[in-house]
N, C-alpha and C positions, 0 to 999 in steps of 0.2 A: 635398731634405731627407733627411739620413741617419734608418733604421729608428729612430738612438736617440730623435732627437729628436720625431720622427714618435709617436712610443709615451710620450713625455714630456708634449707636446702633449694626451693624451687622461688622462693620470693614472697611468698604470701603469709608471714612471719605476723605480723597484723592480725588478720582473721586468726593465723592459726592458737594466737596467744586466746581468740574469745572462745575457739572452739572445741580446744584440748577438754576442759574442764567436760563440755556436753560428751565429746566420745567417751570419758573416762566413765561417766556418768550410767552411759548403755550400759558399758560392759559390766560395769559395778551390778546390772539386774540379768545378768545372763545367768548366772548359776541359779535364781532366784525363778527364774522365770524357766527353767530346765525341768522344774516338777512340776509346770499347770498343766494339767491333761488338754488333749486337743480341743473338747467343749469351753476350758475354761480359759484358755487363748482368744477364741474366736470372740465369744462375750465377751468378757474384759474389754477386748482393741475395740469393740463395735460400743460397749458404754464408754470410751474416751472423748465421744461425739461431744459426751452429754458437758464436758470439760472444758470445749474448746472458747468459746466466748469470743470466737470470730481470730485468736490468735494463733495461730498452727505451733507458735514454738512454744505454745504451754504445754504441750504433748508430748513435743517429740523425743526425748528422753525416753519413755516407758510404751511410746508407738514406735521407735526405732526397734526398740530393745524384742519386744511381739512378733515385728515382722523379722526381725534377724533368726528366731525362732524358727519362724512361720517356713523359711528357705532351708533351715537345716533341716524339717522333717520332711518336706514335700522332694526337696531337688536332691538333699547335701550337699547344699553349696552353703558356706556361712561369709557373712558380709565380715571382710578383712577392715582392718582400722582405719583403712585409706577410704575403704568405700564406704564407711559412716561417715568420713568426713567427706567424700563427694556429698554424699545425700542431702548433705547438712547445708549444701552449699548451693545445691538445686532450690531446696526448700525455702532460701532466700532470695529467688526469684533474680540469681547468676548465672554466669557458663561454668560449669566442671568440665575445663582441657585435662583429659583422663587420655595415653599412650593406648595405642591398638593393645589389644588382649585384656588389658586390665580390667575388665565387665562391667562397662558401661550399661549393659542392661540390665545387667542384675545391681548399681547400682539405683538407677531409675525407680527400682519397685519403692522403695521409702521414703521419698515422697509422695510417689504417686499413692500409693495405699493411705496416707497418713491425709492427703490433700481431698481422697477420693470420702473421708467423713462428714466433710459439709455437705456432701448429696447432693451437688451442683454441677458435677461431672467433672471429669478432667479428661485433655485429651492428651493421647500420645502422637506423636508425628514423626514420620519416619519418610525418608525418600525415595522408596516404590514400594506397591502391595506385598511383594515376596517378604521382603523386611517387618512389614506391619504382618502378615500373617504368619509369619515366623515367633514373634518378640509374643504374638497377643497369644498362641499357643503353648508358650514355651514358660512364659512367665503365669501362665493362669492356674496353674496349682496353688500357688504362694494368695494370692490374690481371693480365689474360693477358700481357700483355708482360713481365710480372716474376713470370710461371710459378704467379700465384695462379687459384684458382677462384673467380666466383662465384655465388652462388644464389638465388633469388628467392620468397619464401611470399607467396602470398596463400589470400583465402578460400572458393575456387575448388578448391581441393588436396586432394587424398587425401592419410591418415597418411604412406603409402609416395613419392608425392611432398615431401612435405612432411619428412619425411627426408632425402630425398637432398638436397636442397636445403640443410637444415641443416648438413651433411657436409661442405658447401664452406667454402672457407678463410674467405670472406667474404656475409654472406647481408642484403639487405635486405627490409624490409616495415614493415608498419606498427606503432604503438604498441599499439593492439589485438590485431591478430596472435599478436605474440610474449608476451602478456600471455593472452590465451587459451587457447594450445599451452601456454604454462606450467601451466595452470589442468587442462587434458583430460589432458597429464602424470600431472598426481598426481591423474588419475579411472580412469587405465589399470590393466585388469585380468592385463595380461602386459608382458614386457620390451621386445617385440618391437612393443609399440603405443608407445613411446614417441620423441617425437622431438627434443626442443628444445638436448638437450645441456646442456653447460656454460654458466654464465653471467659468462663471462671479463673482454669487453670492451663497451661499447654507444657510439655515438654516437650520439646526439639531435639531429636537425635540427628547427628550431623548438621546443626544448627548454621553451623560455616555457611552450609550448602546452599541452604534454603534461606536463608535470612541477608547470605551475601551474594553468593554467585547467580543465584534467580534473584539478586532483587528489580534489576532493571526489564525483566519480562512479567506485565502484569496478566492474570489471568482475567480473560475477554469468554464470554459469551454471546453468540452474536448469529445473525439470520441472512438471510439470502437477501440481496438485492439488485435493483436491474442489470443485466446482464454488461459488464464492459472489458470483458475480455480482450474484444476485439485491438484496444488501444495497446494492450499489453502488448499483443504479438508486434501492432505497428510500431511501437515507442524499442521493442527489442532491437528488431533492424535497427532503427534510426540511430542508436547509441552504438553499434556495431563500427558503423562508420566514424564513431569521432573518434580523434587519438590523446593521448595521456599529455597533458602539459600545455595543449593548443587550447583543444573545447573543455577542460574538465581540470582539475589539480587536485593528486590526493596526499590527503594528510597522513599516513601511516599510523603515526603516535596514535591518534585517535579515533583512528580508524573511517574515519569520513571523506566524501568527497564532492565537490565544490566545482557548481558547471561558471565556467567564464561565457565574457560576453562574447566571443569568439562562438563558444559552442551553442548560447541562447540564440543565435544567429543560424549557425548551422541548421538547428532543429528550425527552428523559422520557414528555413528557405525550403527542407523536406514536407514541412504540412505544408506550404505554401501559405502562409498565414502573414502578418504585419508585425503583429506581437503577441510573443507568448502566455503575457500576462493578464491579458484583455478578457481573453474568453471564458465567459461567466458558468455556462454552459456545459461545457466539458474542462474540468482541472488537470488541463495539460503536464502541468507542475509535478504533480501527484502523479503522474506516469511514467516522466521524464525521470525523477528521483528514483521511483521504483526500481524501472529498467536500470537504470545507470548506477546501484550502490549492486544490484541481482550481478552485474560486468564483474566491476569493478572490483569489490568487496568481500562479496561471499564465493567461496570457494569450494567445488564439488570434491565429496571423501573429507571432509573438512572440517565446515561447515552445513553440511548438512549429505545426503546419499539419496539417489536414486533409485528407488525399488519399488517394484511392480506398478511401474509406473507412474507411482507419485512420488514427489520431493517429500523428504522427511528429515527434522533437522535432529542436527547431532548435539548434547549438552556437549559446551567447550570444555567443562571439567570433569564428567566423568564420563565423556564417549560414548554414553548410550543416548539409544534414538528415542525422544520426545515425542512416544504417540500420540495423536491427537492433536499435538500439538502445532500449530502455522501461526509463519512470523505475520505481523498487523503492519498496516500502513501500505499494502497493497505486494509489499516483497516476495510473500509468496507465490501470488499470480505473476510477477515478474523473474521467478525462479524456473516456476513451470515453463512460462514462454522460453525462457533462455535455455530451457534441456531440453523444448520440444514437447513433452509430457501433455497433459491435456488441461488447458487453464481453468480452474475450477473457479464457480461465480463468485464475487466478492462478497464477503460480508460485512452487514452491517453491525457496530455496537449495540448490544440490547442492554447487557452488565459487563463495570470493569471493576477490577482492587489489585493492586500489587501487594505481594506478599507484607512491603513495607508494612502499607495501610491494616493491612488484614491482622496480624499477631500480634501489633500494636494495641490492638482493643480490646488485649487478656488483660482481664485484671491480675492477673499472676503468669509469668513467664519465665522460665527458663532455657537450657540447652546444655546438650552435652557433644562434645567432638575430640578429636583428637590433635587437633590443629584450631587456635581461635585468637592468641596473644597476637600476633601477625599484625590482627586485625584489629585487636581490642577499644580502639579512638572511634572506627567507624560503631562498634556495639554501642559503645555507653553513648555518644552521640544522637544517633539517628531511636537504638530500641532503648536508653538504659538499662544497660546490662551488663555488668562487670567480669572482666575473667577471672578466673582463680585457677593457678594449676595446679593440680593435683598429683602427688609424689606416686611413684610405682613400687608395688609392693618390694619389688625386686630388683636393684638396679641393673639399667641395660647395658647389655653388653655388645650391642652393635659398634660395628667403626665402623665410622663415614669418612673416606676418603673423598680425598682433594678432586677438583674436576679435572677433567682431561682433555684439553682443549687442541683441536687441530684444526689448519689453515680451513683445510676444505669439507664440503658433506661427505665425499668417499672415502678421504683418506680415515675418514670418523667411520665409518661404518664399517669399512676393512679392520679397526682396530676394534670394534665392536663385535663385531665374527669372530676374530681371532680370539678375546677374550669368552665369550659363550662357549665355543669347543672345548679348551680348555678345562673348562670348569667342568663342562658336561662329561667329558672323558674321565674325570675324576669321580663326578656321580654327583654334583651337588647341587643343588636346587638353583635354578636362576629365574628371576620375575623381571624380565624387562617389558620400561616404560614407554611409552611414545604418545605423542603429544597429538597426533591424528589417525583417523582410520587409513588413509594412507599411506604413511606411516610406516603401519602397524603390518600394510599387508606387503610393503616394498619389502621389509625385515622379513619377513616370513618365507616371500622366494628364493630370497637369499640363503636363509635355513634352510630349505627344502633342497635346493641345487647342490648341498654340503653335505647333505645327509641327514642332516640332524633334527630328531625326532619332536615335535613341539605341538602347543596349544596356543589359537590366536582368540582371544577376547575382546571384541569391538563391538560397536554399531551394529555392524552384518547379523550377530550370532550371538546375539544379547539376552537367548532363552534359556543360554547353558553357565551362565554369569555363574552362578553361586557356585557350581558342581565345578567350575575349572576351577575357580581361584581356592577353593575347599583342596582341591590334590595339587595344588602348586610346590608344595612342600616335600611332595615326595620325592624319593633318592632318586635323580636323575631328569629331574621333570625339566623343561623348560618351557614357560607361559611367558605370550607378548600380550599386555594386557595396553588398551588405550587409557593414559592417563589413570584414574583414579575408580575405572569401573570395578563394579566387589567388592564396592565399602559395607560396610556393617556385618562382612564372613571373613572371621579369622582364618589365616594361614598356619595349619600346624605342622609342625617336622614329620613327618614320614607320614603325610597323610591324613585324612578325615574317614574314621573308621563308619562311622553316620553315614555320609555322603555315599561311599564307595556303598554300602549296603543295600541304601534305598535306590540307587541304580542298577546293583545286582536284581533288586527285586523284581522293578520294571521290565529287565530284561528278560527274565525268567518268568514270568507274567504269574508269580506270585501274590498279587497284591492283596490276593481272598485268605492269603493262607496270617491266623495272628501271630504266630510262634517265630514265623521265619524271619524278621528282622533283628529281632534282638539275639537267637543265636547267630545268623550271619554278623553281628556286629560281633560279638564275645568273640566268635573263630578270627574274624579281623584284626581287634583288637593286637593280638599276638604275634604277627605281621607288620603293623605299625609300630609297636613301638623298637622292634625291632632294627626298623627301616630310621627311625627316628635318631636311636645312637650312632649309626653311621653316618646320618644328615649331619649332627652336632659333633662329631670326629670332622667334619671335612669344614667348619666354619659355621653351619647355620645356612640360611638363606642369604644368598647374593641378591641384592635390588640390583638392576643396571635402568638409570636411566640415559634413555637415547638425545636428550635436550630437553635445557633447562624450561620448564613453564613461567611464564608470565606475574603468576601469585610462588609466594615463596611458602605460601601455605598448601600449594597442591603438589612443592617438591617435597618438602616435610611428607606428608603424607604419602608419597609414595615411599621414602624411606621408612616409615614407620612402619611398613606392612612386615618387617626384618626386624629381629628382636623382641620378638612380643614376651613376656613374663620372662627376663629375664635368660631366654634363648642366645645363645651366639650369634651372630650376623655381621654383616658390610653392606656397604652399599655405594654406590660412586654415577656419577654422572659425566656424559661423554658429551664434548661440544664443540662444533663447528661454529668459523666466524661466519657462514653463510645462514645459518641456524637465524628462523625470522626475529628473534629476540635480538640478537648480536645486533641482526643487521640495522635493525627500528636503534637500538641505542650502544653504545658503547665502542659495536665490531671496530670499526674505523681505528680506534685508540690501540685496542689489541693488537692488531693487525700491524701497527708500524712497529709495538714492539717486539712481536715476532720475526718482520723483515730487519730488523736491528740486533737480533740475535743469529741470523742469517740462516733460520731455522727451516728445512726442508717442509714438502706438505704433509708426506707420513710421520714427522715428528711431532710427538706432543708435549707441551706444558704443562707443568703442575706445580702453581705458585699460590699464594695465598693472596698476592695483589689481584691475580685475575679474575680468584673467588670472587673478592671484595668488588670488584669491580662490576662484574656478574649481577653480584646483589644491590651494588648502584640501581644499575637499569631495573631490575625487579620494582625496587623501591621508586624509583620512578612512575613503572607503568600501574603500582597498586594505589600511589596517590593520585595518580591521572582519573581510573576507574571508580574511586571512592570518590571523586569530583562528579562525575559521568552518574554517581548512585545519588548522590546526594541533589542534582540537578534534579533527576529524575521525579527525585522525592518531591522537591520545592513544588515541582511542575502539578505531579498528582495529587499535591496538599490544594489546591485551587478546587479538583475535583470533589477529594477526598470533603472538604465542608461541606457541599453543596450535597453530596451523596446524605452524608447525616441527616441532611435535613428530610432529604425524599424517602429514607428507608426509616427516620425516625416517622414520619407521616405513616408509612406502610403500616407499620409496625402498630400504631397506633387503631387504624385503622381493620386491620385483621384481628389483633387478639385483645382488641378492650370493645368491654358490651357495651357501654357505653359513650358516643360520639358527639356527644352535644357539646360540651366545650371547643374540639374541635372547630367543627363546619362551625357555629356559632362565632366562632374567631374569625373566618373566614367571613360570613356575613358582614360582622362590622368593619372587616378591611376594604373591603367593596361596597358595602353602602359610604361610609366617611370617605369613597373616592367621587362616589355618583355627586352625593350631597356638596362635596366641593367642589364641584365642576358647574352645579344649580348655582351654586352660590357665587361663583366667577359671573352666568350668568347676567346675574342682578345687577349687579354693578356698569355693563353694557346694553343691556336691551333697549330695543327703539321705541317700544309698544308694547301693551298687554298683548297682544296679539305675534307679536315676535317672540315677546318669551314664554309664552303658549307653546309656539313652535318648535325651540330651545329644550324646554323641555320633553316633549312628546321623540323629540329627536333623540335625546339623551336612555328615556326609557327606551326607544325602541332596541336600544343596544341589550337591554337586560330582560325585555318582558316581548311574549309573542303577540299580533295584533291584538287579538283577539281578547287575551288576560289587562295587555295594555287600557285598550278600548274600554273596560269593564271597571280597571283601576281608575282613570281620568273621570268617569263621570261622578268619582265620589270624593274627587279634588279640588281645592279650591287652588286653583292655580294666582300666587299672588307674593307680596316681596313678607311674607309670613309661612310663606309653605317649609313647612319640615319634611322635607322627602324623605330623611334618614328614619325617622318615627313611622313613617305613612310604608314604606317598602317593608321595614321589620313587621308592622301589625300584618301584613298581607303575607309574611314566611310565617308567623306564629297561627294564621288562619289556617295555612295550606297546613300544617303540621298536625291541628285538631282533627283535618278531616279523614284522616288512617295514620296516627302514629308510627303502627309497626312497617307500614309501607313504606312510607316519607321516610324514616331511617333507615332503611333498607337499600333504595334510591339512590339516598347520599352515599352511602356506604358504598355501593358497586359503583356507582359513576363518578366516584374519588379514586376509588383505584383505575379507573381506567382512561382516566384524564393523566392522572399521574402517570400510568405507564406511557402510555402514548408521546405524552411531553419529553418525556424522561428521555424515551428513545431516540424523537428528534435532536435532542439538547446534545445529548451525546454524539450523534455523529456531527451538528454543528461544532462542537468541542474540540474531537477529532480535524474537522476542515480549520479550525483555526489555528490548533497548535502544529499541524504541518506546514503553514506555512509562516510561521509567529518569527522562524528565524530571521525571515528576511527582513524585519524591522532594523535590524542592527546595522545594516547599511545606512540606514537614517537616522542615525546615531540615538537609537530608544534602545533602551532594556525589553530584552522580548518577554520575562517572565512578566514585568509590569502591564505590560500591554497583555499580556494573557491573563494575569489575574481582572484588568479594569474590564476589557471585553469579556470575558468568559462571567463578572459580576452582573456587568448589565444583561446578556443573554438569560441569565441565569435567575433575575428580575423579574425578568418577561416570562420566564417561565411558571414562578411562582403566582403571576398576578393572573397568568391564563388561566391558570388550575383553577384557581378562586372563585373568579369571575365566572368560567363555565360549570361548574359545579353549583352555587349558586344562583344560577339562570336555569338549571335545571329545578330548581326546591322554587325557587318565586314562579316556577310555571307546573306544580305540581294540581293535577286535577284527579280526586279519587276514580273520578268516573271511567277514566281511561283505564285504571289499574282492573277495575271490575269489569270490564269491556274485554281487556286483553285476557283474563284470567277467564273470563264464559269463550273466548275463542279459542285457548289452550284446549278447556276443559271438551270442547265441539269437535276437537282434531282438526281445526280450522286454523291452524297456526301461523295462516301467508297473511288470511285476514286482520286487517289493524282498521278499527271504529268503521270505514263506511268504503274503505278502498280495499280490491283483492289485492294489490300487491303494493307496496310501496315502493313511489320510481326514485332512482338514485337523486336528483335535482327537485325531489316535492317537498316542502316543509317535515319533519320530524315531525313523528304524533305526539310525540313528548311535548310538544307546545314552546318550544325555546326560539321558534322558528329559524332555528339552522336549517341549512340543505342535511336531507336524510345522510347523504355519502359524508358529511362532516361530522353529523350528531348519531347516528346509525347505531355507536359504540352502544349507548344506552340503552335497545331492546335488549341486548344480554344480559344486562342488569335486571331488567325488569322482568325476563321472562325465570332469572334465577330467584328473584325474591319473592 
């Protein structure tokens, strides 16, 4: 079947009519391109640069055609007609929904090589280090072969590693990663700590993952602050005691829950307080919430696992545990209290960005997955980004059987067993599903009690991820994997000849020896495939999944791991009405027409109404959660502006030499505020002698006595005074007298006003949007009231920066700089002008006349420039 019709077949009939002619196109230069010697491939693709004229598809033609080359002599792999036109599709800054096996990463290399000749970098993004250090070793032949770099981050790396590595033409790692270093970026106190670069181009593998199922957890960077543990453990108790429906109502669908005035009373009468909401002090609210969603909501083996002592939460879609990672809003100190564990101090916000925000700001984006149409309204929506699916080379030959639904969870599980033996006695590969680590390990006693020999892949044991799902395929294996853990390692029929080797190796503690891997693979080899035609005599891989998930895109995906290139396979799912999906929507419906069939509890159904019904509630809870993402967004687009502005400030501020228009802008925001407030003045004053006062009042807010003092006696104070002219000559004076100092000043004590502010802003940001909900009780829009509050905060924060930044330049005296620089130079370092120490409560030497413990930040500055 020609590409066209192959690409017509799946829907995408459109594109494939613009894109036919470009794959004909490549191939047309393959026999052509089969005699350029290796040096004259690598030239060639590297002067294509010189062609591009900022359009990539002037290239891509005879840069596809290069790199199609480039894989057949490095790997021998050659890109199949399918995987030109993924490439093709990448390269227009879409999603290629590409089926498990089909080589997603090998089709990734042709853009990424073709995108990597702007010299502006591109990243790869993958969903854990193993994958990114996987993909960046495996594809870096193809890549040096056509004279590109590439570079590897993980979270292992120093700044200065982590540099060079960016520096390279091509860098992968993970979606935290690079979302991190962008965050530490704009926390960097010098030019020289920054690493991430340009944000030119991204490819997204498992794009689903990261751009849907992380979008509602943003990643936070954040620090210790005072200790309030304490309340956790009180506020734990106290929620202990209220009951379901009196003090609290939860909403299931949404997963929330909602204290009545019943239970605000409760808590009441336990602190012994009058009203909850009163106390400024301590945010009651914010512990109450904590505790009571920690009860209520989150679920241990679940939603998150207890180990070694600390709470560690579980990804809901792919079962493994989020290191590093704690939930914000105080949940996780509310987690620890409620398991006993030891509550670790709060932290505050330093840097936040949801992935949203974050991959939004490529100028060039893609993704690749094998599940993304599902979703495709939330892509073009929120990222513009279109699906396109992509035909398989080979059609699949899975069947997907009907579900199989029973009354109860045991009577489902007894017919789950039942089916597993079976299969296993026979010898054929079985992958079942489960939708928690709980789950995952209730099935596995169960197997164990049977006999029957198996691998559990969860949460727990999430270091052996790739090496089990790699031999899942072997004759007789049976793996319970949680949910969708193991994505981006193929399952192959009778095994991973790879895998099993380099475990042979370890275990044989081989690993000095260079020869023994690759004949341990060759002897393997012959074993496998062996194992393999008995696998494909007995059907292929069996999926079972144990209940259905929530997204119809993470049942897809477990099916998919079955049938990969064209393999035999099944796949079926088992479902109880007690199943928390049933229960949240539809169960009730089923349920009567099973007791109308008068159908036992060990009996099950297999209708296509029940499917469909099934996929109702799906489609329900995936446009609930697309609401829930899309909130999200609106929520952290408030942020998302006002961040612009501070990290465009930073940004400006570290890596341009020069800052005079800057601070300069700044000056005249602050003077045209001074000079208007004189000039309100004038029009009120009782007396030359009142607005004498007026004024000297006005400056003291900007100038220290002493500069003040110095300033006035060369004013003629009168209804002709130009302060705005009279304050600028006296910045233009302080600037003659050490240029390189004065800018230096500004420089450091802009960044550090900015951080400072930034920090408070944020956690005031945070204390408003926890409690923003409760507007809607008084019938306001809480996003409104969050954007109009979080603007005026965010006002005040601009006008502080300003104002203190330039109070520090109108009170610049060189003498001080040369004072402090002879007491550096003495090892006299405590000494400042005429005092050994300075007390926290004494005026700054800086002359701003703040209190030191306000203005203090500024000797950092000074002692750095």
């Amino acid at each position: 079947m020609s590409i066209f019709k192959k690409v017509l077949s799946v829907g995408s009939g459109k594109l494939a009519s613009e894109l036919n002619d470009v794959v004909q196109a490549i191939n047309d230069k393959e026999k052509e391109f089969e005699l350029f010697s290796d040096e004259e491939i690598k030239v060639n693709f590297q002067d294509l640069s010189q062609k591009l004229n900022g359009d990539p598809q002037s290239i891509e033609v005879e840069a596809f055609a290069y790199i199609r080359e480039a894989a057949k002599r490095t790997l021998g792999q050659r890109h199949y007609d399918v995987q030109i036109f993924g490439g093709l599709v990448l390269l227009r800054n879409k999603i290629a929904e590409m089926k498990t096996g089909e080589g997603k990463t090998l089709v990734s290399t042709l853009p990424i090589s073709l995108m990597a000749l702007f010299k502006k970098g591109v990243h790869v993004v993958t969903v854990n280090e193993y994958l990114a250090k996987r993909d960046a070793e495996w594809m870096s032949p193809i890549y040096n072969f056509l004279g590109l770099e590439v570079g590897l981050i993980h979270s292992n790396q120093n700044p200065e590693e982590k540099n060079q590595a960016y520096k390279k033409d091509i860098t992968y790692g993970t979606n935290n990663e690079f979302g991190f270093d962008y965050l530490r970026d704009n926390m960097a106190i010098s030019s020289e700590q920054l690493v991430q670069g340009e944000l030119f181009y991204s490819v997204i593998d498992e794009v689903d993952s990261i751009l849907v199922d992380e979008a509602r957890t943003p990643l936070i960077i954040s620090g210790k602050v005072s200790d309030s543990t304490k309340w956790y453990s009180e506020f734990t108790k106290i929620v202990k005691g209220m009951k379901r429906d009196i003090h609290y109502e939860i909403d299931e669908a949404k997963k929330q829950v909602h204290t009545t005035e019943l239970g605000v009373e409760f808590v009441e009468s336990k602190l012994g307080i009058s009203n909850l909401y009163e106390n400024t002090k301590t945010n009651f609210i914010h512990y109450l919430t904590a505790t009571l969603r920690a009860k209520t909501i989150f679920v241990k083996d679940v939603d998150y696992i207890v180990a070694d002592g600390q709470i560690k939460i579980v990804d809901e879609f792919t079962g493994r545990v989020l290191e590093g990672r704690r939930y914000s809003d105080g949940l996780h100190q509310a987690l620890e209290a409620k398991e006993n564990v030891k509550i670790q101090d709060e932290n505050q916000t330093l840097a936040s960005i949801t992935y949203q925000n974050y991959f939004r700001m490529y100028e060039n984006l893609a993704g690749m997955t094998g599940t993304a149409k599902t979703e495709e309204e939330e892509f073009v929506q929120i990222y513009n980004l279109e699906v396109v699916e992509i035909p398989t080379n080979l059609p699949i030959q899975r069947a997907d059987q009907q579900d199989a639904v029973y009354k109860t969870n045991k009577a489902k599980l007894d017919a789950v067993i039942e089916d597993i033996k079976l299969r296993n006695q026979n010898g054929q590969p079985v992958l079942l599903g489960t939708v928690s680590v709980e789950a995952s390990e209730e099935i596995s006693k169960i197997l164990t009690s049977k006999g029957i020999v198996h691998n559990v892949l969860n949460a727990k044991n999430h270091e052996q991820e790739a090496n089990i799902i790699a031999q899942a395929g072997k004759l007789g294996a049976v793996t319970v994997a949680t949910n969708m853990a193991g994505r981006g390692v193929d399952i192959k029929l009778g095994g991973n000849a790879e895998e099993m080797a380099i475990q042979l190796q370890i275990n044989e503690n081989e690993l000095d020896n260079p020869n023994y891997l690759k004949s341990k693979i060759s002897e393997l080899e012959e074993n496998v495939e062996k194992e393999k035609e008995k696998v494909l005599s007995l059907g292929g891989l069996y999926v079972l999944g144990t209940e259905r998930h929530e997204s119809r895109r993470i049942d897809n995906q477990l099916r998919g791991r079955s049938g990969r290139q064209g393999d035999p396979g099944e796949s079926r799912f088992y479902i109880s009405l007690q199943d928390e999906l049933m229960r949240r929507f539809q169960g009730e419906r089923i349920e009567s027409i099973m007791n109308k069939l008068n159908l036992p509890d060990d009996e099950r159904i297999e209708q296509s109404m029940v499917t469909k019904s099934i996929e109702r509630a799906q489609a329900q809870v995936e446009s609930l959660n697309f609401e829930i993402r899309k909130n999200v967004l609106k929520f952290d687009q408030v942020l998302n502006q006002q961040r612009d502005v501070i990290y465009k400030w930073r940004r400006e501020l570290l890596r341009s030499e020069n800052i005079n228009d800057l601070i300069e802008g700044w000056l005249s925001d602050v003077l045209e505020t001074v000079a208007n407030n004189i000039d309100s003045y004038k029009k009120s004053y009782e007396n030359l002698e009142h607005f004498n006062e007026l004024v000297e009042n006005e400056l003291g807010e900007l100038l220290s006595d002493s500069v003040r003092s110095k300033f006035l006696k060369n004013l003629q104070i009168n209804d002709d005074l130009d302060i705005y002219k009279d304050l600028e000559n006296l910045f233009n004076e302080n600037k003659k007298q050490d240029i390189d100092n004065f800018w230096n000043l500004a420089r450091g004590s802009a960044l550090s006003f900015i951080d400072q502010s930034w920090k408070d802003h944020l956690s005031e940001m945070d204390y408003l949007r926890s409690g923003i909900g409760l507007r809607a009780m008084g019938q306001r829009d809480p996003l409104v009231e969050y954007q109009n509050e979080g603007y005026d905060l965010f006002e005040e924060l601009i006008n502080n920066v300003k104002f203190s930044v330039i109070r520090i330049l109108l009170n610049f005296d060189k003498t001080l700089i040369v004072q402090k620089e002879k007491n550096i130079d003495d090892n006299v370092k405590e000494k400042v002008i005429t005092k050994d120490k300075i007390g926290r409560n004494d005026p700054c030497y800086c002359g701003s006349g703040k209190k030191y413990k306000k203005c203090g930040l500024v000797d950092k500055c000074i002692k750095k420039s």
